[in-house]
Residue frames relative to the residue before (quaternion, step in Angstrom):
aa qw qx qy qz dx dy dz
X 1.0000 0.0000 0.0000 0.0000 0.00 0.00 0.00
X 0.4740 -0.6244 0.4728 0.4024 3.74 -0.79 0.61
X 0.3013 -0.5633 0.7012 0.3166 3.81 -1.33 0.22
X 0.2127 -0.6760 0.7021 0.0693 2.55 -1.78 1.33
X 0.4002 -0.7971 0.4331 0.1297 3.54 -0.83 1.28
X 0.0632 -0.8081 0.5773 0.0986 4.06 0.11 0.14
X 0.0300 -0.7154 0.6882 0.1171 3.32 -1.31 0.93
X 0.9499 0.0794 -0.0055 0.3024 3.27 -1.53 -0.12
X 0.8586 -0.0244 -0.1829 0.4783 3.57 0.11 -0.72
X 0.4513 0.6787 -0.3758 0.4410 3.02 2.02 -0.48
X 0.6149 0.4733 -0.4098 0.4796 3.76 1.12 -1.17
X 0.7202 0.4901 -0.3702 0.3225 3.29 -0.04 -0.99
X 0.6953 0.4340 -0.4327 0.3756 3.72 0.48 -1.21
X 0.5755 0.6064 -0.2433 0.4919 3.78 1.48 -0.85
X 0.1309 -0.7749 0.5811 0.2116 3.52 0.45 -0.65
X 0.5566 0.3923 -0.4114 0.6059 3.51 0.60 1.17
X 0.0656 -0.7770 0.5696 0.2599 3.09 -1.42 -0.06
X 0.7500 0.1387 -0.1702 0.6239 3.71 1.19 0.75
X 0.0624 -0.8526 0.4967 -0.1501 3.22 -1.16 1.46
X 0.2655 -0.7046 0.5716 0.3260 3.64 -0.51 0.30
X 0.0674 0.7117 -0.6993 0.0044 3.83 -0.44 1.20
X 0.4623 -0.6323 0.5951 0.1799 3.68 -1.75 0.64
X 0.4915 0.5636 -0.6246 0.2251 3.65 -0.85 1.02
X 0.6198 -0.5776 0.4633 0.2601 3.51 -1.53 0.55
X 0.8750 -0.1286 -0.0674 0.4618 3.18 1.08 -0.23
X 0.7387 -0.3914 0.1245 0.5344 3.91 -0.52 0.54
X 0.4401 0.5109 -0.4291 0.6009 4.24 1.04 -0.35
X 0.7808 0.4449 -0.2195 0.3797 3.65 -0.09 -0.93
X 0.7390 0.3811 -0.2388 0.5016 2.96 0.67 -0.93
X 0.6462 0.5190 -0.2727 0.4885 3.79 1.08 -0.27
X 0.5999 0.5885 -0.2757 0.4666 3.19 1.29 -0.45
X 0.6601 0.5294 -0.2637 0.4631 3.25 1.06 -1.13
X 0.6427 0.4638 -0.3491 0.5000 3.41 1.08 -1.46
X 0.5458 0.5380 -0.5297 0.3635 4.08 0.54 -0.54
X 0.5944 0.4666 -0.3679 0.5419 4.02 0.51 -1.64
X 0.6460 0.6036 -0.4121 0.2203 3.74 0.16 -1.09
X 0.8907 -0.0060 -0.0041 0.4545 3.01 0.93 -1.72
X 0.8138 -0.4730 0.1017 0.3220 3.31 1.05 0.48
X 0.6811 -0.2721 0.3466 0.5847 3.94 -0.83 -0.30
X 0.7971 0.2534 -0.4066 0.3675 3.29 -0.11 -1.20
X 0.6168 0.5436 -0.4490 0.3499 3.94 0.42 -0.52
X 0.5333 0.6419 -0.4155 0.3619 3.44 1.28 -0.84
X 0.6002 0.6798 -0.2213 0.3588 3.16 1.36 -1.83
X 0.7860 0.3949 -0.2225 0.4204 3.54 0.77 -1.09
X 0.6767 0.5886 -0.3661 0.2481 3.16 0.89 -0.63
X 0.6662 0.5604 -0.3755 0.3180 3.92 0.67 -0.49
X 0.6909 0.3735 -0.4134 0.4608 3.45 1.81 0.34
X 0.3401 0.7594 -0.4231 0.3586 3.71 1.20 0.40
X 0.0603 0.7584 -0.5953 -0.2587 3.09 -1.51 -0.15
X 0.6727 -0.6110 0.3825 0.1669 3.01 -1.82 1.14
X 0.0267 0.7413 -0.6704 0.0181 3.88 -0.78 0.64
X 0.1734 -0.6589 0.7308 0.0405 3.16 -1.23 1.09
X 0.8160 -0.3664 0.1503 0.4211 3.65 -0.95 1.62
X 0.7497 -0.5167 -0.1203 0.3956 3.26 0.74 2.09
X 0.6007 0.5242 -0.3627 0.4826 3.65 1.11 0.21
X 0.4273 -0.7479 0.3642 0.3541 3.58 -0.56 0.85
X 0.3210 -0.7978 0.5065 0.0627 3.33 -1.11 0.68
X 0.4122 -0.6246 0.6140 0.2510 3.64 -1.59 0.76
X 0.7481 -0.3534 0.4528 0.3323 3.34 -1.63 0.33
X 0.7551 0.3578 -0.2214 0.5027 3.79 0.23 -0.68
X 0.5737 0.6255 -0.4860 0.2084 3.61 0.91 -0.73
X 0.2847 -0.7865 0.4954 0.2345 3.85 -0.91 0.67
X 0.5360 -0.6039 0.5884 0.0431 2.57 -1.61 1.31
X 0.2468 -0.6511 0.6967 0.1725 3.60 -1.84 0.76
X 0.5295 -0.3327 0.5480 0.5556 3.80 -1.55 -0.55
X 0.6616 0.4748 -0.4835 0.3210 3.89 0.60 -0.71
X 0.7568 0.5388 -0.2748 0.2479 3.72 0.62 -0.97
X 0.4786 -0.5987 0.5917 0.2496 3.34 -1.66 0.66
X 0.1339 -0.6711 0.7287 0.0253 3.70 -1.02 1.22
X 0.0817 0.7593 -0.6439 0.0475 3.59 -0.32 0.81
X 0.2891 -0.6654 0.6876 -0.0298 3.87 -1.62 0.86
X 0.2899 0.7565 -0.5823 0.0679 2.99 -0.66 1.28
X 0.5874 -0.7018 0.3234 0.2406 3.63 -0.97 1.16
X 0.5510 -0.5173 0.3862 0.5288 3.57 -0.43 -0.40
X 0.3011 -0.7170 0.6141 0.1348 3.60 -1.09 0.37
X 0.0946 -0.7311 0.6751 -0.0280 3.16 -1.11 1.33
X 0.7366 0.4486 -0.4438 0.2436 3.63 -1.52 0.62
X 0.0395 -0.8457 0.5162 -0.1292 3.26 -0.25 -0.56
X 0.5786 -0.5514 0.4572 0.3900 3.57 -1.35 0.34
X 0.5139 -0.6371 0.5576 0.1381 3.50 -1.51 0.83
């Protein structure tokens, strides 16, 4: 199954931050992680973005058991 990777709010709404979820391609595999972890992960996900084993990725792009599906939210702060 590909590992899905979770950062920040995505980790948190998930309580995990890396999983082995089952789908043929990045839709699938996001779907599953939604049923997996719930509303609030659902909640986070339409502002994230999607990498597929470090190169950003579309919704359709397919996935292997070898690849890394990682989610990462937007990022706020920074130096002053």
């Amino acid at each position: 199954m590909p590992v899905l990777r979770l950062f920040a709010a995505a980790r948190e709404a998930a309580g995990t931050g890396r999983d082995s979820v089952e789908g043929a391609d990045v839709d699938a595999v996001l779907r599953a992680a939604v049923d997996r972890y719930g509303e609030r992960f659902a909640e986070v996900l339409p502002s994230c973005r999607i990498w597929v084993n470090g190169d950003p990725a579309e919704s359709g792009h397919p996935v292997t058991e070898q690849d890394e599906v990682a989610v990462l939210p937007p990022v706020s702060g920074g130096a002053r």
